[in-house]
C-alpha positions in Angstrom: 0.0 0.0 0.0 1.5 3.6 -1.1 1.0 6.6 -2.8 1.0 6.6 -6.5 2.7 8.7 -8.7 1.0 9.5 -12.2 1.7 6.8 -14.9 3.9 8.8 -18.2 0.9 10.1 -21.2 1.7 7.0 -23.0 -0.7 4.4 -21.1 -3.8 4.5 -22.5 -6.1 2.7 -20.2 -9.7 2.4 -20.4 -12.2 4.5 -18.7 -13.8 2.8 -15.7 -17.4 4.8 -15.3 -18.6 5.5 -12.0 -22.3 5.2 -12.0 -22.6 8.2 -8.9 -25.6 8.2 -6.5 -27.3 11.2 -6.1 -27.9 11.1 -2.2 -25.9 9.4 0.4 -27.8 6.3 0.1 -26.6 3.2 1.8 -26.8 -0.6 1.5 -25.7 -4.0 3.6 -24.3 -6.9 3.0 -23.9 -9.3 6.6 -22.3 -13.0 6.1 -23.7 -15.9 8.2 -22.7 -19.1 9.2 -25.0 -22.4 9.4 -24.2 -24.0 12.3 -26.0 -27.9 13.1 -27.8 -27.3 16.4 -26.6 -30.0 17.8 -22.7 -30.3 17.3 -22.0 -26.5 17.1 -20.0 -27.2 14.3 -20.2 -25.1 11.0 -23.2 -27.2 8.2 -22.2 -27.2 4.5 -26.2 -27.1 3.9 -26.0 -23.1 2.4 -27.6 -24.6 -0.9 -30.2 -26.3 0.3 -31.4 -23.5 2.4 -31.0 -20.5 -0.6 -32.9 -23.2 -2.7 -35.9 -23.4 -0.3 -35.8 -19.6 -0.1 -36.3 -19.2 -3.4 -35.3 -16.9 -5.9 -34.3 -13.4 -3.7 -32.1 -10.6 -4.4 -31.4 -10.6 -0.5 -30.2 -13.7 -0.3 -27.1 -15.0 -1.7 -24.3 -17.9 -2.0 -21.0 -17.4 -0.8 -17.3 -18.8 -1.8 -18.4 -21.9 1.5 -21.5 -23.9 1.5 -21.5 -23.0 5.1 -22.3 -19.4 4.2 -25.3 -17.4 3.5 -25.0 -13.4 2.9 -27.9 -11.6 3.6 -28.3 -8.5 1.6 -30.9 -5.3 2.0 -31.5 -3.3 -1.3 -30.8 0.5 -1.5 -31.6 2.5 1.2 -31.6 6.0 2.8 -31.2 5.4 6.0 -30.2 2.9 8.5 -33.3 2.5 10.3 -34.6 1.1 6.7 -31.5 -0.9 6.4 -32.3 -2.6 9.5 -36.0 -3.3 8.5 -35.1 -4.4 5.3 -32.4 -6.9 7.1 -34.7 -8.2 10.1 -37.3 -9.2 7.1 -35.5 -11.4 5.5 -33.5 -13.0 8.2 -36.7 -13.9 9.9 -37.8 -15.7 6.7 -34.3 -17.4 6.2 -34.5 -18.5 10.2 -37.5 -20.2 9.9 -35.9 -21.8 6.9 -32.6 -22.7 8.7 -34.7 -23.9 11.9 -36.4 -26.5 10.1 -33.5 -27.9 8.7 -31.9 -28.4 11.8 -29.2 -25.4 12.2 -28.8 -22.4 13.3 -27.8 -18.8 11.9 -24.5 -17.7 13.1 -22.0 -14.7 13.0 -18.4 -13.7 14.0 -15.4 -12.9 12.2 -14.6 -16.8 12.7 -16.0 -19.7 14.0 -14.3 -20.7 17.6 -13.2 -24.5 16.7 -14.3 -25.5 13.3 -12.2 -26.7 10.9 -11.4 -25.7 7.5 -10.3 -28.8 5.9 -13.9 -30.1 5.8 -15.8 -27.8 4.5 -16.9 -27.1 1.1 -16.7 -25.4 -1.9 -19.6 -23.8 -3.3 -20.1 -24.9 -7.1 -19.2 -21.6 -9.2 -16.2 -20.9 -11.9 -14.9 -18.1 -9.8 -14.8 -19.6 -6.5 -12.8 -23.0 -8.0 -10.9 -20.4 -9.9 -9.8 -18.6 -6.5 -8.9 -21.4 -4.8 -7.0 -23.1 -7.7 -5.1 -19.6 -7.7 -4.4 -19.6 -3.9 -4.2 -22.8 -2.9 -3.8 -23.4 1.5 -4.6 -19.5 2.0 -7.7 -19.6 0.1 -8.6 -23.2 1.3 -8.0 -20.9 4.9 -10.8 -18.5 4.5 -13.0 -19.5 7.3 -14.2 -16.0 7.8 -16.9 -13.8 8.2 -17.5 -10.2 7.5 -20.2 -7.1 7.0 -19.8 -5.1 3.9 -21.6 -1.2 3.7 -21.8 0.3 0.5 -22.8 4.6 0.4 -23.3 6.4 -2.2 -21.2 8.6 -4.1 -22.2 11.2 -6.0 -19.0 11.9 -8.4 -16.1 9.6 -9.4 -13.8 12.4 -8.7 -14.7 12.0 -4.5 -13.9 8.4 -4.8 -10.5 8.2 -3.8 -9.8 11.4 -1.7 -12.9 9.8 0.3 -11.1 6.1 0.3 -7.6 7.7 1.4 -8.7 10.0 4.2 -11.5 7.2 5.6 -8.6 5.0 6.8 -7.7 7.3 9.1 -10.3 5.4 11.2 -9.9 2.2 9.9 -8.7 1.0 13.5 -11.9 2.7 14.6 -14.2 0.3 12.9 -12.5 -2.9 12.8 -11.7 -2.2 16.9 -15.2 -2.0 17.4 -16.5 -5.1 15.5 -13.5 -7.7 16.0 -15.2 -10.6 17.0 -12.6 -13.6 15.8 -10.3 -14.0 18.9 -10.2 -18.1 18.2 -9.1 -20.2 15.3 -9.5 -23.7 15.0 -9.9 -24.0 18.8 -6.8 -21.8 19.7 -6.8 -18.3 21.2 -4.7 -16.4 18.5 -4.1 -13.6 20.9 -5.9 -11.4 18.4 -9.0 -9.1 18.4 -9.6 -9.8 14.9 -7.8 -12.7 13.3 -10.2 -12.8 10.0 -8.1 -9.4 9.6 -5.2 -11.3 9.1 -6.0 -14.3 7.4 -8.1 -12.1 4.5 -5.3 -9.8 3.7 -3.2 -13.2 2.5 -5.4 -13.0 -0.4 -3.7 -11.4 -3.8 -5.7 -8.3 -4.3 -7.5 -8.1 -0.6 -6.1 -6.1 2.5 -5.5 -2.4 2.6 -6.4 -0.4 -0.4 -3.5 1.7 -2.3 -3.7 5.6 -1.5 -4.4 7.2 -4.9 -5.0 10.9 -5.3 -7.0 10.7 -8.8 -9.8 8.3 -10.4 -7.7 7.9 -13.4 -4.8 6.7 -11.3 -7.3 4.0 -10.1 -8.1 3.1 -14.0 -4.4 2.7 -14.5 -4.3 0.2 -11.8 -7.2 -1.9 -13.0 -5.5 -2.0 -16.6 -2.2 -3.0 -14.9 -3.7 -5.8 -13.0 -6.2 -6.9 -16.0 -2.8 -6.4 -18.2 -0.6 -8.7 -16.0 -3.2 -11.1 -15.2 -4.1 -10.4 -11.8 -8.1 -9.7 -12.0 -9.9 -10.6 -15.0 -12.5 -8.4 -13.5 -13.0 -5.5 -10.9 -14.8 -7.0 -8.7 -11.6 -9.1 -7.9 -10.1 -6.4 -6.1 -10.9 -7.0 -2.5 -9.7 -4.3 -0.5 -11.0 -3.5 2.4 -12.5 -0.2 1.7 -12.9 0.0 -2.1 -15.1 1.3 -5.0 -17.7 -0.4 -6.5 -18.3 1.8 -9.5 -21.4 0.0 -11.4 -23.5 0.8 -7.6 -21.9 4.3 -7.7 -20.7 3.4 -3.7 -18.0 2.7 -1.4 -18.0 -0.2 -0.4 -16.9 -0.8 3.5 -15.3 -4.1 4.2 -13.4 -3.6 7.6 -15.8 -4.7 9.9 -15.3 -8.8 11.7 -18.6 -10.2 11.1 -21.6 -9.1 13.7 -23.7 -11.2 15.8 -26.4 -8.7 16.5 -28.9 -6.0 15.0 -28.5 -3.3 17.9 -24.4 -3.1 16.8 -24.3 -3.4 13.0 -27.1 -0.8 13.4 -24.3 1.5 15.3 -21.2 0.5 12.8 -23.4 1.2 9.7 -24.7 4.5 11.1 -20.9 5.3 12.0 -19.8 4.5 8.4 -22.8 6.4 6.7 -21.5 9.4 9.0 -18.2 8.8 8.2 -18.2 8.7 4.1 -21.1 11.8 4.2 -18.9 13.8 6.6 -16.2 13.5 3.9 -18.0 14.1 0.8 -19.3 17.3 2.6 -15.8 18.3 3.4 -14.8 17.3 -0.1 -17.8 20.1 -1.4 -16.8 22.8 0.7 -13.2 23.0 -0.5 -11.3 20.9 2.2 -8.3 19.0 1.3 -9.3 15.8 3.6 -6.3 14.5 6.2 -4.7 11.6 5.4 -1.9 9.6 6.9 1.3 7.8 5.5 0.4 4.0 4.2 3.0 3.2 7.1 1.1 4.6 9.8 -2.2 3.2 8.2 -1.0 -0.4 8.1 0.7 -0.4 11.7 -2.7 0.8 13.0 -4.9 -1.9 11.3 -2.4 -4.5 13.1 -2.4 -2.2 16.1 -7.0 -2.8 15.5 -6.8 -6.7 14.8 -4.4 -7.6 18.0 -5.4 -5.2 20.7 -9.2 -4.1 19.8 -10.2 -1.7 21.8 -7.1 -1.5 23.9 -5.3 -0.1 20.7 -2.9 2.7 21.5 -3.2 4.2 17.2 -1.8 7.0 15.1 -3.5 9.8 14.5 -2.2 11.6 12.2 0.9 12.4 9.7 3.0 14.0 12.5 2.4 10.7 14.3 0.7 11.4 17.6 -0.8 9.0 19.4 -4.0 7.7 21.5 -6.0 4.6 22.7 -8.5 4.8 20.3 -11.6 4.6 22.5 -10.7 7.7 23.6 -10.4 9.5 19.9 -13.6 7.5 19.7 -15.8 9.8 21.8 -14.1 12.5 20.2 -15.4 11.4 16.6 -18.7 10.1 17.5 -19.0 14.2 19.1 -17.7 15.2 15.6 -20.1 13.3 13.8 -23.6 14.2 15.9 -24.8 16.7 13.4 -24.1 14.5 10.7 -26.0 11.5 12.3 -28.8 13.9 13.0 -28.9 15.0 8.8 -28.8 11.1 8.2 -31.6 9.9 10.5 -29.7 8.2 12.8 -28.1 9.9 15.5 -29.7 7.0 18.1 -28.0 4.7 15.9 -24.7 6.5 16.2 -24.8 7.4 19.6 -25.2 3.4 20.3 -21.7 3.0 19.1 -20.1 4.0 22.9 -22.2 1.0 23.9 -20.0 -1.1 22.3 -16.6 -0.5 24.9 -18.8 -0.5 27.6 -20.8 -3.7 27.0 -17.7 -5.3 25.9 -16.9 -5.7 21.5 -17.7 -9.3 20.5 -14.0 -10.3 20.8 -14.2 -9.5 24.9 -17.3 -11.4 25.0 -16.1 -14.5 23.3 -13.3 -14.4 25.9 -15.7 -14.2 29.1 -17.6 -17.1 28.0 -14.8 -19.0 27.2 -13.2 -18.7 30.8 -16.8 -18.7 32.6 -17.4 -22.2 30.7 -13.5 -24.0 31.6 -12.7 -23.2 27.7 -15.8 -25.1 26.0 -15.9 -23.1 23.3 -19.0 -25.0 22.2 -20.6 -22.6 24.7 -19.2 -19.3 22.9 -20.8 -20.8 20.1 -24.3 -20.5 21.8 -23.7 -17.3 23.0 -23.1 -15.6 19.5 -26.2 -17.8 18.1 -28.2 -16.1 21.1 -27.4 -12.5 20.2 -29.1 -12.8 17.1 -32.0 -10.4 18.1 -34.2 -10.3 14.9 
């Protein structure tokens, strides 16, 4: 990850367009598990379940057949998000009920394995793992996605560069994958870590200019590396034919009342930039040095995270900066709808983030990590 210079006149790459949104609008995208109600273990039943669902742009397949993504369709706020997300997972629950499991979600699962489960029948997902082999055999991981709207190409990556400034921020808040395989990593957020071993996936590259982002695609396209866009996995990256930035930090949530927070923090956070973007201001970012060091600084401490702030390299825990922000951001939750929503986020360090949770039930139960299973299965409050 770095700054990019300009490529010379003489590449000629194609033009990427940016569809644009005219409002702020948002959309979600939250992964689940299928987890056998008896065992606890992870169920490689996602096709039978998206069969008896039926046809639905809300619910889709995923690169496991122990995965099913739940997605809401465009929305302006993130109350109607959350409607739009409680419908369908009711539906899908009933569904999942009947057949036995349960609906599941955290970054990882506590002890399952990944040498048992499979692959979901689909070009591109054999492709993947044919590419990457025992890291993408690995990705036993679970994640939220939050796509806002854009109006103009040319806000894109100014907005990209200057929201990872609180990249430790988010992924902080949601880390919920503390256990791999039955081991404590000794990370808040080991899906962090494991995703980024993925070509294309982990921090995105800082570029000052769209067109410097088109030069990249034709690199990558050139070279072989993508054979299309939406093989870029980046953590925070465009999504040009939604006209959004898409949001990828976040470990995967176990809950409505806490996605609703991080989704109305992320709204905040993209619209408070574009706004800055339209009134003239040259948005702060950070050196790529600073910026990874703090997202390994988010994935091993969480919320104990001493991060950088800025370019001159001062410092805080980041809970702290955190009340600063969410003070920041009040008016903007308040233009958005959702300053409840926002205002939920402090709940988060005082409840305890999913990754603190996880740990508590693990030592209240002598380890049986069977019951930390049942604990993130009861949070689902739909």
């Amino acid at each position: 990850m770095s700054s990019v210079p300009a490529k010379p006149p003489t590449a000629k790459p194609g033009r990427i367009d940016f569809a644009g949104s005219p409002r702020p609008t948002l959309g979600v995208e939250w992964e689940f598990a299928l987890i056998d109600a008896e065992t606890r273990d992870l169920s490689n039943e996602a096709a039978a379940v998206i069969a008896d669902v039926g046809e639905s742009p809300h619910v889709h397949k995923e690169l496991l057949r122990n995965t099913i993504e739940v997605v809401t369709g465009v929305c302006d706020t993130v109350d109607e998000a959350m409607v739009d997300l409680r419908s369908t997972l009711r539906s899908a629950r009933e569904i999942v009920h009947e057949r036995g499991m349960e609906l599941f979600c955290a970054g990882t699962h506590p002890f399952a394995s990944w040498s048992t489960q499979k692959l979901t029948d689909a070009p591109r997902y054999a492709e993947l793992i044919k590419r990457t082999q025992w890291w993408g055999r690995q990705m036993l991981i679970w994640g939220v996605h939050v796509h806002i709207g854009v109006s103009s190409a040319h806000k894109v990556m100014p907005i990209i560069s200057s929201l990872l400034n609180q990249y430790p921020h988010l992924l902080a808040l949601s880390a919920s994958s503390p256990f791999w395989a039955g081991d404590d990593t000794g990370y808040a957020s080991n899906r962090a870590m494991m995703f980024q071993q993925l070509p294309t996936a982990g921090l995105p590259f800082q570029f000052e200019t769209w067109r410097q982002f088109e030069w990249f695609v034709h690199d990558q396209k050139k070279t072989g590396i993508i054979d299309h866009i939406n093989e870029i996995r980046w953590d925070i990256r465009p999504s040009p034919h939604l006209g959004t930035i898409e949001v990828r930090v976040f470990d995967g949530v176990s809950n409505l009342r806490e996605l609703a927070a991080l989704v109305a923090l992320t709204h905040c956070l993209v619209v408070d930039l574009d706004r800055r973007l339209d009134a003239g201001e040259q948005l702060p970012v950070m050196p790529p040095w600073h910026v990874q060091e703090n997202k390994w600084r988010a994935a091993r401490y969480g919320l104990d995270a001493i991060i950088i702030l800025d370019a001159d390299s001062n410092e805080r825990l980041v809970t702290e900066d955190l009340d600063d922000l969410l003070t920041r951001l009040q008016p903007v939750a308040e233009s958005l709808y959702c300053a409840d929503e926002l205002a939920a986020v402090a709940d988060i360090p005082r409840r305890g983030a999913s990754y603190q949770r996880q740990h508590q039930v693990a030592e209240a139960s002598g380890g049986d990590l069977r019951a930390v299973v049942d604990s993130l299965v009861g949070e689902l409050d739909i």
